[in-house]
C-alpha positions in Angstrom: 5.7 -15.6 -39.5 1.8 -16.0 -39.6 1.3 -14.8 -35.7 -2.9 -13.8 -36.4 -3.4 -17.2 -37.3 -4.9 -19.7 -35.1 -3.1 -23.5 -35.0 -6.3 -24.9 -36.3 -6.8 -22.2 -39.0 -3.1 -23.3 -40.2 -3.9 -27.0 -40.4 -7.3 -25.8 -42.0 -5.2 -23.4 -44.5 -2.5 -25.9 -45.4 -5.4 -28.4 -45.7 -7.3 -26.2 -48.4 -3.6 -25.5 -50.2 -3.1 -29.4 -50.8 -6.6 -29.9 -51.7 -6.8 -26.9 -54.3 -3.4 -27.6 -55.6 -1.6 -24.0 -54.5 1.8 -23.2 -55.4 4.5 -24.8 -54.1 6.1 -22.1 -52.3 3.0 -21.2 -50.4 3.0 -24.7 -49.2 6.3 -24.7 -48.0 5.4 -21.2 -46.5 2.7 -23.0 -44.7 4.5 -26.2 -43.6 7.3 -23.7 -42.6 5.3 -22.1 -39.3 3.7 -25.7 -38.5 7.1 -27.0 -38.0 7.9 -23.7 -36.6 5.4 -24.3 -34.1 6.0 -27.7 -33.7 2.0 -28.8 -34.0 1.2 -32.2 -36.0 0.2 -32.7 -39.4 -2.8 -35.4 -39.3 -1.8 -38.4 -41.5 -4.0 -37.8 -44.2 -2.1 -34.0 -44.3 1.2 -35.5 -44.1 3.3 -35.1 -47.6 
């Protein structure tokens, strides 16, 4: 889905979303290729 982007620039990314409050569905977008690639939400990222 999101191939150009680095692991740490889609932690940093979904980070930024929470933080400003983005729409939903870009979240899920997000949290979509981090399961996809199987990497792990911090605990302070985890909804």
């Amino acid at each position: 889905m999101l191939p150009l982007l680095s692991d740490e620039m889609l932690l940093e990314a979904y980070h930024h979303a929470l933080r400003l409050q983005l729409e939903r569905d870009f979240l899920i977008l997000l949290q979509a290729e981090i399961e996809r690639r199987k990497l792990k939400l911090p605990d302070d990222l985890a909804v």
